[in-house]
N, CA, C and O atoms as CSV, one atom per row, in Angstrom:
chain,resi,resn,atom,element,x,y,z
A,1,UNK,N,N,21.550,75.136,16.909
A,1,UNK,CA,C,21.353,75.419,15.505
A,1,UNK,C,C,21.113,74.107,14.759
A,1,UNK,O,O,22.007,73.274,14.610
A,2,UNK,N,N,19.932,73.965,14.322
A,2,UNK,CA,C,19.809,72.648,13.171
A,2,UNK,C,C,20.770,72.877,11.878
A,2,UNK,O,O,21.139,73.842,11.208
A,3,UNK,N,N,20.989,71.389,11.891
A,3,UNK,CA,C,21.868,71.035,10.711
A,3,UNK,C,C,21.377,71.355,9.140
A,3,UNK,O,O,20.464,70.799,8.529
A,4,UNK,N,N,21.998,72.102,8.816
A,4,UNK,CA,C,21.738,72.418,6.950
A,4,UNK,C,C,21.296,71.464,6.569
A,4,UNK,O,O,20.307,71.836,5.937
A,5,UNK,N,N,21.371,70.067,6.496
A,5,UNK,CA,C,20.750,69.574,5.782
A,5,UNK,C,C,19.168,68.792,5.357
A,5,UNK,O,O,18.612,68.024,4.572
A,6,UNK,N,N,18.918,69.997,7.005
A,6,UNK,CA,C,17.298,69.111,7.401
A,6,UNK,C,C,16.643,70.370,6.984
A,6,UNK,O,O,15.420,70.417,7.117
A,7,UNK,N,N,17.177,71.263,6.564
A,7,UNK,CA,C,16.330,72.219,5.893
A,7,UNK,C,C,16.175,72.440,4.327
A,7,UNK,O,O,15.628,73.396,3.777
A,8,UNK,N,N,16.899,71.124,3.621
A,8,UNK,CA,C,16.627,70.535,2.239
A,8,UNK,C,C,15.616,70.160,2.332
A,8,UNK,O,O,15.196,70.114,3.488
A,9,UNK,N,N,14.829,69.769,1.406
A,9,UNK,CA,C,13.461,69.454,0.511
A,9,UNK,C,C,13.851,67.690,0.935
A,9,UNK,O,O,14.830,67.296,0.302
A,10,UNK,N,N,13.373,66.862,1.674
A,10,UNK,CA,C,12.878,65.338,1.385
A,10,UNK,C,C,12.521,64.818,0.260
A,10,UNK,O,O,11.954,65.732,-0.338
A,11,UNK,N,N,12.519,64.359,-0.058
A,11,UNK,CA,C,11.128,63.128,-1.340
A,11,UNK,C,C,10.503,62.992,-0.637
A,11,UNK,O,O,10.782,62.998,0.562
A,12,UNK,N,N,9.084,62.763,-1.274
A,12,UNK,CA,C,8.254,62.562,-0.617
A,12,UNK,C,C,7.384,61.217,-1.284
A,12,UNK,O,O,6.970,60.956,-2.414
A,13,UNK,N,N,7.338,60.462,0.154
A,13,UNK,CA,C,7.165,58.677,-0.677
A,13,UNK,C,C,5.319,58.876,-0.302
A,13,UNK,O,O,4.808,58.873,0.818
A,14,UNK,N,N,4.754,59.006,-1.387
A,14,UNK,CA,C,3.187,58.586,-1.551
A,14,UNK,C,C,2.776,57.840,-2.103
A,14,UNK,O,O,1.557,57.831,-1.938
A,15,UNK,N,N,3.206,56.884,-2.947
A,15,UNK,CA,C,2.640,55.649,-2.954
A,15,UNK,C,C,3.002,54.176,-2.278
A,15,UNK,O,O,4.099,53.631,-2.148
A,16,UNK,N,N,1.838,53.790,-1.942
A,16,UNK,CA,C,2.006,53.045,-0.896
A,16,UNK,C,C,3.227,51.819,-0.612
A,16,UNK,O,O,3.824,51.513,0.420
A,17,UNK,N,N,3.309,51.208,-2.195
A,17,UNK,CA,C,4.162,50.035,-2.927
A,17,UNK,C,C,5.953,50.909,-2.551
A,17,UNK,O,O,6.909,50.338,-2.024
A,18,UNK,N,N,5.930,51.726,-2.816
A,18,UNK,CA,C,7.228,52.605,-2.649
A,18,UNK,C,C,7.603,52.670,-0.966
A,18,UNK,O,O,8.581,52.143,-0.437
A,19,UNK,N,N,6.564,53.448,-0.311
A,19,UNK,CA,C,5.900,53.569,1.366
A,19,UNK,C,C,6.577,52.047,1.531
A,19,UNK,O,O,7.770,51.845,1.761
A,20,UNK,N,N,5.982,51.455,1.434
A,20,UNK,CA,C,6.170,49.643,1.812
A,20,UNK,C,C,7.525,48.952,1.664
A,20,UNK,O,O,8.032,48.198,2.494
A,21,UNK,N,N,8.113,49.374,0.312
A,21,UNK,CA,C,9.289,49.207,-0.088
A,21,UNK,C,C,10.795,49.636,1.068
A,21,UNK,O,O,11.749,48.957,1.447
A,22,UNK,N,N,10.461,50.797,1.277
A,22,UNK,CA,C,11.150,51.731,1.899
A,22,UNK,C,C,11.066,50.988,3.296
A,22,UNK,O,O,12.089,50.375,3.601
A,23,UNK,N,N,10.412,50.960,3.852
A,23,UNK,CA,C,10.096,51.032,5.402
A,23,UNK,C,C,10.614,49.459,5.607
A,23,UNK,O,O,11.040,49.147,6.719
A,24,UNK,N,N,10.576,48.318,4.375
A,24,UNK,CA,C,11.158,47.161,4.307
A,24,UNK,C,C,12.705,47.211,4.597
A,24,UNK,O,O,13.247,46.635,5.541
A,25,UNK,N,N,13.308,47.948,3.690
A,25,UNK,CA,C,14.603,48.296,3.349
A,25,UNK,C,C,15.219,48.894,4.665
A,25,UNK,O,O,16.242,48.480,5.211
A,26,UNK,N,N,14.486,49.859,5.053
A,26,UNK,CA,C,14.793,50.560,6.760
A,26,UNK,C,C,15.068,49.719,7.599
A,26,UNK,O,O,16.106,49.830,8.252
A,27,UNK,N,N,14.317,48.811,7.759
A,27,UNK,CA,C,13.857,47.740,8.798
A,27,UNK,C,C,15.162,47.029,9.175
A,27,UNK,O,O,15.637,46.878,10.301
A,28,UNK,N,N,15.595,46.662,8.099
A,28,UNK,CA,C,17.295,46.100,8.259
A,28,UNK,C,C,18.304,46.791,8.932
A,28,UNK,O,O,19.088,46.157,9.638
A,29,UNK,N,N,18.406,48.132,8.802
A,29,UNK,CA,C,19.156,48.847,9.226
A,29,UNK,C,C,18.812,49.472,11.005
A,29,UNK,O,O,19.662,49.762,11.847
A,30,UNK,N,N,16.989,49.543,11.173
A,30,UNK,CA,C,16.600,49.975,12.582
A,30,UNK,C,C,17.002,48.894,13.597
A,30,UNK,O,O,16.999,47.687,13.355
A,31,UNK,N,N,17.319,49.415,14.660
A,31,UNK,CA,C,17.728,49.139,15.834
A,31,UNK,C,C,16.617,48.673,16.386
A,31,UNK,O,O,16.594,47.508,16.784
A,32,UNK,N,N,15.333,49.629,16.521
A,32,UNK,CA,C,14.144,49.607,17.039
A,32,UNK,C,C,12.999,49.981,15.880
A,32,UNK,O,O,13.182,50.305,14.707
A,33,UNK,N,N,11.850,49.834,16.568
A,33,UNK,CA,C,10.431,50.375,16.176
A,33,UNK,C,C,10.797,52.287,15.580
A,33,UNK,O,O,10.678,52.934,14.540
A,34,UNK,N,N,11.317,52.543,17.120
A,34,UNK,CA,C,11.529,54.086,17.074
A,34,UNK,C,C,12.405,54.252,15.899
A,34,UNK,O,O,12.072,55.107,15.079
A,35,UNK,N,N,13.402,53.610,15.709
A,35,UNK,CA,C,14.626,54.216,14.906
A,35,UNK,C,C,13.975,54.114,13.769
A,35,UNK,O,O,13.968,54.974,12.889
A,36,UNK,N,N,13.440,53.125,13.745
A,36,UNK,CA,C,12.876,53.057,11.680
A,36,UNK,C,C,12.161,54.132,11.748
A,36,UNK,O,O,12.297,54.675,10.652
A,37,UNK,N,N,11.243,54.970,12.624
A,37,UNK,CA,C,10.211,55.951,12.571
A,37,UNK,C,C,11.403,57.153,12.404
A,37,UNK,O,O,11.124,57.990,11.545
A,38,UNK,N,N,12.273,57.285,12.881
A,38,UNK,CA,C,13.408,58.375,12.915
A,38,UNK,C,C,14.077,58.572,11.312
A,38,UNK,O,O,14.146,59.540,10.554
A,39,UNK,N,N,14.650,56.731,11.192
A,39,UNK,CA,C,15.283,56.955,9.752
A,39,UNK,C,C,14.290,57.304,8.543
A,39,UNK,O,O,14.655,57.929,7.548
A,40,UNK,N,N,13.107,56.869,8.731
A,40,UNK,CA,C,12.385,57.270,7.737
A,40,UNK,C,C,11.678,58.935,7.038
A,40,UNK,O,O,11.399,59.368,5.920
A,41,UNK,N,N,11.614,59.579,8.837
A,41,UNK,CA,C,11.166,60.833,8.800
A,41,UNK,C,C,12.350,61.647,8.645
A,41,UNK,O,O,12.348,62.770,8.141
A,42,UNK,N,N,13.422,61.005,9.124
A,42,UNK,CA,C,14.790,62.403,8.695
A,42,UNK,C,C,15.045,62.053,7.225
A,42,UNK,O,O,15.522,62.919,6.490
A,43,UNK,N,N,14.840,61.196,6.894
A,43,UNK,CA,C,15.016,60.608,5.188
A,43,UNK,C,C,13.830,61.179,3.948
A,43,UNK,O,O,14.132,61.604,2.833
A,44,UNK,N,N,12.526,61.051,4.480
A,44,UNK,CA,C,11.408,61.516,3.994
A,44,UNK,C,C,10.529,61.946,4.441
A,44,UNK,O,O,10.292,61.823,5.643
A,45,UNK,N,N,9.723,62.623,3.577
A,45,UNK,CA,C,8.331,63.258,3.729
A,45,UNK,C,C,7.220,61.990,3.458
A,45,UNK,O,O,7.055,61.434,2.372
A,46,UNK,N,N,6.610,61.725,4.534
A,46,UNK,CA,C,5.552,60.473,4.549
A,46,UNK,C,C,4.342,61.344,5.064
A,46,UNK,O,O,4.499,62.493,5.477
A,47,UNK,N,N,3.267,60.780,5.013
A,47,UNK,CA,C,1.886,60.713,5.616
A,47,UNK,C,C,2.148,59.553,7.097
A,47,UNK,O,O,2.398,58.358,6.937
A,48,UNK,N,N,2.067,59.992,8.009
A,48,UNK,CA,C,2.657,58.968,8.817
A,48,UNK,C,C,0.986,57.956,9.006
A,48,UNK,O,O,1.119,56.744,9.177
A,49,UNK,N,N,-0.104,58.398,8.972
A,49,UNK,CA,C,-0.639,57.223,8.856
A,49,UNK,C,C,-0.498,56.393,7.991
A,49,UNK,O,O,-0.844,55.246,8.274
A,50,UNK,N,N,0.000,56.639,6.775
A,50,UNK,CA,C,0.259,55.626,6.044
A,50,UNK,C,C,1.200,54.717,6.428
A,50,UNK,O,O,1.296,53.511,6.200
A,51,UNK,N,N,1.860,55.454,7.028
A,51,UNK,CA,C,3.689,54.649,7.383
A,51,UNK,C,C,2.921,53.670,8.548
A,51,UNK,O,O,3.275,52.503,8.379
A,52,UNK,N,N,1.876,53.833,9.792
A,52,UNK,CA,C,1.659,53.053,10.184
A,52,UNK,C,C,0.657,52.067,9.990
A,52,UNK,O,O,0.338,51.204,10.807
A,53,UNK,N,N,0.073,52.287,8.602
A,53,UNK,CA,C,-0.537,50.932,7.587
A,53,UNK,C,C,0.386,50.156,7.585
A,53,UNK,O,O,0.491,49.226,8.384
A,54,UNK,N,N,1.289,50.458,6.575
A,54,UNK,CA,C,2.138,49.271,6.771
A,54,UNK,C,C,3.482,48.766,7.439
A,54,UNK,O,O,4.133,47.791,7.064
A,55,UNK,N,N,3.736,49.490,8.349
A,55,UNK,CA,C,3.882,48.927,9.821
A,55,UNK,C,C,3.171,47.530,10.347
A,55,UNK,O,O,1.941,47.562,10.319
A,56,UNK,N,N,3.676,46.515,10.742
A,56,UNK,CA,C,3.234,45.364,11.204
A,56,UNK,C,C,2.857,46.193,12.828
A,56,UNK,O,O,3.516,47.168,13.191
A,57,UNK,N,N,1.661,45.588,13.707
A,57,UNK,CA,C,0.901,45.929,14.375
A,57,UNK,C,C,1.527,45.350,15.874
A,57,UNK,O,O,1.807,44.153,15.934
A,58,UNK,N,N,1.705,46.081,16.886
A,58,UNK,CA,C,2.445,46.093,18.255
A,58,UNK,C,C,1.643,45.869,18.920
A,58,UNK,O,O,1.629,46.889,19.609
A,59,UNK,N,N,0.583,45.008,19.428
A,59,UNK,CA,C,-0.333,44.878,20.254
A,59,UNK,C,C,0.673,44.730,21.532
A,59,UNK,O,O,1.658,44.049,21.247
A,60,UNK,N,N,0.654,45.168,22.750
A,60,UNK,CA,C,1.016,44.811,24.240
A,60,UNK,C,C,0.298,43.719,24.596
A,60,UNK,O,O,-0.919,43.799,24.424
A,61,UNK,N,N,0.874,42.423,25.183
A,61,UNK,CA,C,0.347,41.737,25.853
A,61,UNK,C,C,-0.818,41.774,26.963
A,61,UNK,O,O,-0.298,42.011,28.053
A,62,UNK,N,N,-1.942,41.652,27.044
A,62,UNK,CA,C,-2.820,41.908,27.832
A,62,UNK,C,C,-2.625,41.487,29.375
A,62,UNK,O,O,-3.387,40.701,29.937
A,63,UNK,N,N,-1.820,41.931,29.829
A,63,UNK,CA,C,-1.226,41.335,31.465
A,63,UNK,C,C,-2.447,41.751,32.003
A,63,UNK,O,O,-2.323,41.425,33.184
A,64,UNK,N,N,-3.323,42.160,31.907
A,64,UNK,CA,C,-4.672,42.334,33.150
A,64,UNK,C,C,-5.160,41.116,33.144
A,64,UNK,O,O,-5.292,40.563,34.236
A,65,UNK,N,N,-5.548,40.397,31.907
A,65,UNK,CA,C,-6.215,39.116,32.076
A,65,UNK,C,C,-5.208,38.081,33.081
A,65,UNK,O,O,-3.994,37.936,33.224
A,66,UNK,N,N,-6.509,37.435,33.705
A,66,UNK,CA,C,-6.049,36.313,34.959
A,66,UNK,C,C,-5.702,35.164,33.773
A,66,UNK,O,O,-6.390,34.874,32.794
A,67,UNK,N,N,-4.179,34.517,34.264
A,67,UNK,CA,C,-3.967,33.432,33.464
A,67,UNK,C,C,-4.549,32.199,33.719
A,67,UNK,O,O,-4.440,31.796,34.877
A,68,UNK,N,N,-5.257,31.362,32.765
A,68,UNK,CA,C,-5.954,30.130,33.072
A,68,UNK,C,C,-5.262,29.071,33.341
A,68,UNK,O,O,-4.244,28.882,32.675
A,69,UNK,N,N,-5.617,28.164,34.330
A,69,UNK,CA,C,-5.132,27.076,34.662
A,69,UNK,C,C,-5.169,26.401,35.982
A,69,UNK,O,O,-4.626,25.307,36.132
């Protein structure tokens, strides 16, 4: 049975400056990448592409390339 309180109404953060604000403020408190994506979506209603605008960008290291030297 889900918890009563995830079937309340969120806020819903649409502007971006707010979006940005928020996900700053999260950041302190996440453990991980994942958890800020968790605290933010059990907390609010986002556009998640937006949320990963401003998200700083996770590129994986390219381990296929042969290292030079």
């Amino acid at each position: 049975m889900r918890p009563a309180d995830l079937l309340l109404p969120r806020p819903a953060l649409t502007n971006p400056a707010l979006l940005a604000a928020t996900v700053s403020s999260l950041s302190d408190r996440a453990a991980s990448r994942q958890d800020l994506w968790r605290l933010l979506t059990d907390s609010y209603t986002v556009d998640l592409d937006e949320v990963a605008a401003v998200l700083p960008r996770q590129e994986p290291e390219p381990a296929w390339l042969p290292t030079k030297g």
